[in-house]
Each structure stands twice: as structure tokens, then as C-alpha cells.
C-alpha positions as CSV (number, residue, x, y, z in Angstrom):
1,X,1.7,11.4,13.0
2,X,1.6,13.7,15.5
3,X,-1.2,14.5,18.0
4,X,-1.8,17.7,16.6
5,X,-1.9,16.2,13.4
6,X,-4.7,13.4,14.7
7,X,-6.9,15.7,16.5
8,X,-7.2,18.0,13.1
9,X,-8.0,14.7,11.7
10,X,-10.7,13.7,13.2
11,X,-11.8,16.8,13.7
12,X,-12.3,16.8,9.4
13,X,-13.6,13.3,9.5
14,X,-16.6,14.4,12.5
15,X,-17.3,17.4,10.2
16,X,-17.4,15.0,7.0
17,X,-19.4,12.4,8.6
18,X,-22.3,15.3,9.4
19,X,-22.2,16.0,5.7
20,X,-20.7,19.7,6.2
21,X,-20.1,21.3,2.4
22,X,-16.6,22.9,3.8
23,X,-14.2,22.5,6.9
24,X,-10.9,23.8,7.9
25,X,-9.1,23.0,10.8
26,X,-6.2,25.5,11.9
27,X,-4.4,25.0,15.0
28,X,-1.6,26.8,17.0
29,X,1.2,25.9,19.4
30,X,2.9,28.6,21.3
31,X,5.7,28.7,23.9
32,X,6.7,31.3,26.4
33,X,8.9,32.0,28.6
34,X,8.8,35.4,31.0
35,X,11.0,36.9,33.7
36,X,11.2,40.5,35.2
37,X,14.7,42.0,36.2
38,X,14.7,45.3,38.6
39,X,17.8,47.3,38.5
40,X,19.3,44.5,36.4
41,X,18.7,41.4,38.7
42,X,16.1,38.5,38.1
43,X,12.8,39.6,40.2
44,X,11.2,36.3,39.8
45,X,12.4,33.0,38.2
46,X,11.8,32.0,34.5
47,X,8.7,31.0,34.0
48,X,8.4,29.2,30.6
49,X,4.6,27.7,29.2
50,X,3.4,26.1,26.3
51,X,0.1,27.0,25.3
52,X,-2.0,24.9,22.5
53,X,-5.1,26.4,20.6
54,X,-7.6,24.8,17.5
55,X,-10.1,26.8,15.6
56,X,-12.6,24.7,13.6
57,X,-14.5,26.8,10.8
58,X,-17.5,25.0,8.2
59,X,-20.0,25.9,6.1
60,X,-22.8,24.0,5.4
61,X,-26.2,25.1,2.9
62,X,-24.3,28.7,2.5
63,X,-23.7,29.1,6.7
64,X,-20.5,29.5,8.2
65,X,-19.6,28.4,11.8
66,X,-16.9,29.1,13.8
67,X,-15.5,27.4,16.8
68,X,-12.3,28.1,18.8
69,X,-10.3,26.8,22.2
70,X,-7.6,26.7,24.2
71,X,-9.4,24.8,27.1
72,X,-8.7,21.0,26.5
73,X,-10.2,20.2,29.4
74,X,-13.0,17.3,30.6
């Protein structure tokens, strides 16, 4: 399982274990790379990034929440 795949899960689970009615999990990987050429020659070097993303949405007693981040940081 991947670690994409284990944070979604326990994601679910911490939603199920606070008795939400619904949750969804929907996460997004993304990867970059950029460079700028002027009059056909490399300005700057290839920069190349991975960016990672979750969005957690539930509803509970007829209320939706929404949560979203990129920031994985502690």
C-alpha cells in the first residue's frame, strides 16, 4: 500500500470513528518541471517539483464540511 493510499485511510477511519454519516477522501499528486529559454537558449536550469495535495469532505446530521491542503508540515 502506498503512503497515499494509508493517509486516505486513516483519514476515513478518524472520520468513522467520530461517527460522520459520509466521508470522501480525494487526493492529488502533481509534478512539474519549468525552464525559460530567451532567443532560443536555456535562461535558467530545469527546475522540476512534485507537489502533493488531500481534500477531505463529510457530512454529518445533513452538514457538509470541507477541508483541503498542500501544507504537510508540523
Amino acid at each position: 500500500m502506498t503512503d497515499i493510499q494509508e493517509l486516505a485511510n486513516t483519514l476515513l477511519k478518524q472520520a468513522k470513528s467520530l461517527g460522520v454519516d459520509y466521508a470522501d477522501i480525494r487526493t492529488n499528486l502533481t509534478n512539474s518541471t519549468s525552464f525559460a529559454l530567451h532567443n532560443n537558449k536555456f535562461e535558467t536550469p530545469l527546475i522540476a517539483g512534485e507537489n502533493f495535495g488531500v481534500g477531505v469532505r463529510v457530512i454529518h446530521k445533513g452538514k457538509l464540511g470541507f477541508y483541503s491542503t498542500n501544507d504537510f508540515s508540523l
